[in-house]
C-alpha positions as CSV (number, residue, x, y, z in Angstrom):
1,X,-45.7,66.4,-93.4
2,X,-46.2,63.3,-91.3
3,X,-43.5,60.2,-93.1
4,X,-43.9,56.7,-92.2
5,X,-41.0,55.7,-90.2
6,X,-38.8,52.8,-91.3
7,X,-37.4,50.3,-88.5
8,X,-36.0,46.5,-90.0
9,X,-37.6,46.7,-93.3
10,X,-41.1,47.6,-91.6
11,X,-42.9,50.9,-92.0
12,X,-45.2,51.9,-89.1
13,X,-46.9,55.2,-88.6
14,X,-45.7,58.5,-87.1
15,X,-48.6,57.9,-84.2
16,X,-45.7,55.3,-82.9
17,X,-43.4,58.2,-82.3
18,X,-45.7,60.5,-81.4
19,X,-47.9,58.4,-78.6
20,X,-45.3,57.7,-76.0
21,X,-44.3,61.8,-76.2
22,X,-47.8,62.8,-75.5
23,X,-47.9,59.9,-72.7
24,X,-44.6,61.1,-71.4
25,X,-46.2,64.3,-71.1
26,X,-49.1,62.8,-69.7
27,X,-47.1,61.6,-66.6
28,X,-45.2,64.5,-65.8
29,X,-48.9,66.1,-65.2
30,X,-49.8,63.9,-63.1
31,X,-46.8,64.0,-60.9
32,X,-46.8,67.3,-60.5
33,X,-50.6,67.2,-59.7
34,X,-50.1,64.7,-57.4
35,X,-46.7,66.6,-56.0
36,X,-48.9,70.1,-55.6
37,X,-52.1,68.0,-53.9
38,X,-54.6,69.4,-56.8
39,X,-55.1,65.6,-58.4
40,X,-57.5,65.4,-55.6
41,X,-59.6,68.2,-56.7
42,X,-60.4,66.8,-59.8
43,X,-64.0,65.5,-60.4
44,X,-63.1,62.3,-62.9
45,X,-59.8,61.7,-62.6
46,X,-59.3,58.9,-65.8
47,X,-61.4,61.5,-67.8
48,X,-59.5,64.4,-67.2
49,X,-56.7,62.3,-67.8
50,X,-57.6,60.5,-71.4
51,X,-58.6,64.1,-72.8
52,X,-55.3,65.6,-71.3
53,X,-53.9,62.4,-73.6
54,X,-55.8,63.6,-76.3
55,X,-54.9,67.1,-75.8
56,X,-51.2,66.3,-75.6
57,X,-51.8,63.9,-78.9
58,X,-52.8,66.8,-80.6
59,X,-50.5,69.2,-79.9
60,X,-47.5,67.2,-80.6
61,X,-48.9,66.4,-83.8
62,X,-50.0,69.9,-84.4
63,X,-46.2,71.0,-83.6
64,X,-43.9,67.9,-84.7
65,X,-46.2,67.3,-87.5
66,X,-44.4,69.6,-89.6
67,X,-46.7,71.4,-92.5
């Protein structure tokens, strides 16, 4: 189950954990598109990239969500 995570007497939500993950993964995409020349190819490149955030979003929540 998602907890609220406790920094200096404030509580903020798991999304602030989880966020930079998926955006972490976000980058390593696109440098290894960019790296293999196929970032080119790709019709709209900001939104491939904000539903490849999404995606990402989703599956770390999905898998470091817990249950």
């Amino acid at each position: 189950m998602l907890q609220t995570v406790s920094f200096a007497g404030l509580e903020f939500s798991p999304l602030v954990v989880l966020l930079p993950v998926a955006f972490l993964l976000v980058a390593a995409t696109r440098f290894i598109l960019h790296w293999l020349h196929l970032r080119e190819r790709i019709w709209k490149v900001a939104w491939f990239e904000v539903a490849l955030f999404f995606c990402y979003l989703a599956a770390t929540v999905y898998l470091l969500g817990g249950r």
